[in-house]
C-alpha positions in Angstrom: 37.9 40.2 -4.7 40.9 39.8 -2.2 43.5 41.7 -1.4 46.5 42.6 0.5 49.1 44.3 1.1 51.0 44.1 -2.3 48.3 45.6 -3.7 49.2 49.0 -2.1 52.2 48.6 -3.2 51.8 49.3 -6.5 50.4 52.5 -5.6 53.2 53.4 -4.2 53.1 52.6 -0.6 56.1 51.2 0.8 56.7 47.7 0.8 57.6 46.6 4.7 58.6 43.2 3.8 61.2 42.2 6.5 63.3 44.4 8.8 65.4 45.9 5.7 62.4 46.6 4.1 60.6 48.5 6.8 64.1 50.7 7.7 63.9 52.0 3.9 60.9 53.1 4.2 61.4 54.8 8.1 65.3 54.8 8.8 65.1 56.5 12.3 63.3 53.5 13.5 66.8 51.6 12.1 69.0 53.1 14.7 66.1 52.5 17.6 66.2 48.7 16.5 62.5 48.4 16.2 61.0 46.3 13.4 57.6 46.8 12.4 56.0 44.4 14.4 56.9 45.9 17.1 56.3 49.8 16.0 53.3 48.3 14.7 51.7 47.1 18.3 49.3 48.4 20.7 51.7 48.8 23.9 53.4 51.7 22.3 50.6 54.1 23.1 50.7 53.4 26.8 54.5 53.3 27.1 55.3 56.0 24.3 52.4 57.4 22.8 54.3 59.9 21.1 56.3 57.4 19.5 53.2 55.2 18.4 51.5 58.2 16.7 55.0 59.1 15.0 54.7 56.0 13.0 50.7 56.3 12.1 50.3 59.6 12.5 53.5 59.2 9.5 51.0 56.2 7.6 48.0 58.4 8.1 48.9 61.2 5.8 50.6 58.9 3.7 48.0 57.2 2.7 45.5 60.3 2.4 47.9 61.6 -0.7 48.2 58.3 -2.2 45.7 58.1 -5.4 44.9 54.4 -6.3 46.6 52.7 -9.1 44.8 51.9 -12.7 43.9 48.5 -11.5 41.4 49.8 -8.7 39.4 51.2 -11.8 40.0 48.1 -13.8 38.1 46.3 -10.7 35.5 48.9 -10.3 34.3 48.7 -13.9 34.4 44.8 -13.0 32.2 45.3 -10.1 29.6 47.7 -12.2 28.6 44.4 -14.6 28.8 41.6 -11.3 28.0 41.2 -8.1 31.2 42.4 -6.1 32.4 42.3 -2.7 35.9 43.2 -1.4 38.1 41.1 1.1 41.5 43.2 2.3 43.6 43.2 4.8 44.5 46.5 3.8 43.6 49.8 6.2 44.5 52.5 3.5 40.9 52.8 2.3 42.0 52.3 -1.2 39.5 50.8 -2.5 36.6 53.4 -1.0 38.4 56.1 -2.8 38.7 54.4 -5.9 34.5 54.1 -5.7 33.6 51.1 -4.2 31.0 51.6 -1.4 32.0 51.2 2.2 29.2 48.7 2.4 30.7 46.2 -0.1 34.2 46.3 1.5 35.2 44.4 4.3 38.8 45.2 5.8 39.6 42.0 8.3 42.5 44.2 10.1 40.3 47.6 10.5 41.0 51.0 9.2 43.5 53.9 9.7 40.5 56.5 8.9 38.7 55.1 12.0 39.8 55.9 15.8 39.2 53.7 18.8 40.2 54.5 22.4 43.2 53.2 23.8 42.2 51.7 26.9 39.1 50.8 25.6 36.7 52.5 28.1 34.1 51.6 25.1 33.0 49.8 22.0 32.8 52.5 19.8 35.0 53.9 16.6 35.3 57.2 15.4 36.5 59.2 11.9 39.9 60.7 11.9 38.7 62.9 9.1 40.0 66.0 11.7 43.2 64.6 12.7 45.8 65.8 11.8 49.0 64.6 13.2 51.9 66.7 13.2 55.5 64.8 13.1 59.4 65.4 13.6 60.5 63.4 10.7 63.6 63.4 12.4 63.1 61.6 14.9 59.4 59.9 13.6 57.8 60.9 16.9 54.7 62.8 16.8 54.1 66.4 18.0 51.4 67.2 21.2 48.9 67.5 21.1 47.5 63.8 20.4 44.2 62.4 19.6 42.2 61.5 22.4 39.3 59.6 23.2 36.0 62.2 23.4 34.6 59.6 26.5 36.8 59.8 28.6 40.4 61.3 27.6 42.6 58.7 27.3 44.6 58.6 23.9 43.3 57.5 21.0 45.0 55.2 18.2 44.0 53.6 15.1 41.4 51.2 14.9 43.6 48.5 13.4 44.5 45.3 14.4 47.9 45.2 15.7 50.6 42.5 16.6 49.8 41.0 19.7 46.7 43.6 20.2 44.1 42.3 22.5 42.2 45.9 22.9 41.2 46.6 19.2 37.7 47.0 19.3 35.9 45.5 15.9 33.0 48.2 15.8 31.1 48.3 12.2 34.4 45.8 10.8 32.8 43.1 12.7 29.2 43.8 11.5 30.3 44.4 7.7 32.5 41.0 8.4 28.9 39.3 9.2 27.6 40.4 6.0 30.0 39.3 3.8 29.9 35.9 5.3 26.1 36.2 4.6 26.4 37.2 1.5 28.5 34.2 0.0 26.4 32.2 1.7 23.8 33.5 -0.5 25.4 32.7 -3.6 25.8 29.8 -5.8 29.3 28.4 -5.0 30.1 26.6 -7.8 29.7 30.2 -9.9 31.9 32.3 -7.9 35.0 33.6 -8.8 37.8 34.6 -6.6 40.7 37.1 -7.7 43.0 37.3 -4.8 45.6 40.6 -5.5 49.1 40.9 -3.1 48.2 38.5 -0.5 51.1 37.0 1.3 52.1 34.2 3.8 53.3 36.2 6.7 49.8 36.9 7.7 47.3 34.8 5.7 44.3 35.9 6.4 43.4 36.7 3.4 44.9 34.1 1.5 43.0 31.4 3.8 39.8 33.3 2.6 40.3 33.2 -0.7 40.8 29.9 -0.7 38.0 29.0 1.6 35.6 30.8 -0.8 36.5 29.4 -3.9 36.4 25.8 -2.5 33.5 24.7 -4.6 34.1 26.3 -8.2 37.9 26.1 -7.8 37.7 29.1 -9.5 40.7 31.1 -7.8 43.1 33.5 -9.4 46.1 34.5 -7.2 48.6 37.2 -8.9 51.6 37.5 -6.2 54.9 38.2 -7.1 56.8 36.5 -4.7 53.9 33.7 -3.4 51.7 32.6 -5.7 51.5 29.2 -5.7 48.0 27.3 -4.8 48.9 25.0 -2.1 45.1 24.5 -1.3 42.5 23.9 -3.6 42.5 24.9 -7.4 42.7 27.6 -9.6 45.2 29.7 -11.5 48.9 31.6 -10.3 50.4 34.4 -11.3 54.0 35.4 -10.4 53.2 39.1 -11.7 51.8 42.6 -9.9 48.4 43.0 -9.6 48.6 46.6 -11.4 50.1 45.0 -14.5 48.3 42.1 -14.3 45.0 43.8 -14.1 45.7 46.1 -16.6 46.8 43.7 -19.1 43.7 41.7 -18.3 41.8 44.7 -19.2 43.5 45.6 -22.2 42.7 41.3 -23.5 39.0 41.9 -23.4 39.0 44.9 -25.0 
């Protein structure tokens, strides 16, 4: 299983497709002229930490209150009768709280729940289970006092990989990368099937997975609304949601 970012979407989370897209969903940052590639980058917690931790600080509780859609459980019932591992680009930790173990998900761009230090005086991540970031919504900066590193001070941020970000620190991502790479190579190839849910173009990371692992059964189902054409390799498209779609696949086997 693949996923990406539309597939928070139909839980609810907002959709920052494009500049317009991104002020709906945080208006303040409108009038500052920032777009979220450049809210969503390291520097800010150097230059304006307070202003960094306004925005995932914001994302952070956000994502704590959001409750997976139906089609999470569609895919966990999926994953009780085959072998399942998850591919996302997605740092909400969706899919652990809709049941799947940690171990059997591997999220390419890190996780909000995980800290990192800032400068980074090591190679170590850390829960943000106890953070608890207080914000002016007015103004989408965050209140003092910030999460630091326990090492040595410094601030702390997300450990997500940002634009332009050469201080994220992989930590366990990188290992559980490793053994999802082992464990396709363990499988038959020409067997596997590949369901790839809200991945788009902008950053195709997951996509390019997706299609890399379905090379030799050509066994690849993309549902994307606005993308889903196969330019590479075979399989199916569908210009649909992934809720819906895995719903109504659901309801035709039952």
């Amino acid at each position: 299983m693949c996923a990406g970012a539309g597939m928070g979407v139909d839980s609810g989370l907002p959709d920052f497709r494009g500049p317009e897209g991104f002020w709906r969903a945080y208006p303040p940052y409108r009038r500052l002229g920032l777009r979220f590639e450049e809210i969503a980058d390291p520097e800010h917690f150097d230059a304006d930490p307070e202003l960094a931790w306004g925005f995932y600080g914001h994302r952070l509780a956000l994502y704590r209150r959001t409750v997976p859609h139906a089609g999470y459980a569609v895919l966990r019932r999926w994953a009780d009768r085959w072998p399942t591992r998850v591919f996302t680009s997605n740092v909400d930790g969706a899919f652990q709280a809709a049941g799947f173990a940690d171990d059997d998900v591997t999220e390419c761009h890190g996780a909000i729940g995980m800290l990192q230090c800032t400068r980074p005086c090591h190679e170590g991540t850390w829960s943000a289970d106890d953070v608890d970031v207080a914000i002016d919504e007015e103004s989408m900066r965050a209140r003092p006092p910030l999460p630091t590193c326990p090492r040595c001070g410094a601030v702390a941020r997300p450990n997500i990989l940002m634009f332009g970000d050469g201080s994220w620190v992989p930590g366990h991502h990188g290992t559980k990368e490793d053994t999802h790479r082992a464990w396709l190579r363990a499988r038959d190839a020409r067997r596997l099937v590949v369901i790839e849910l809200g991945a788009g173009t902008a950053v195709p990371t997951v996509r390019r997975h997706a299609e890399l692992a379905s090379a030799a059964s050509g066994a690849l189902i993309r549902v994307n609304v606005r993308e889903p054409d196969i330019r590479h390799g075979r399989g199916v498209s569908l210009a649909a949601g992934a809720r819906a779609t895995l719903e109504a696949l659901c309801a035709a086997r039952s």
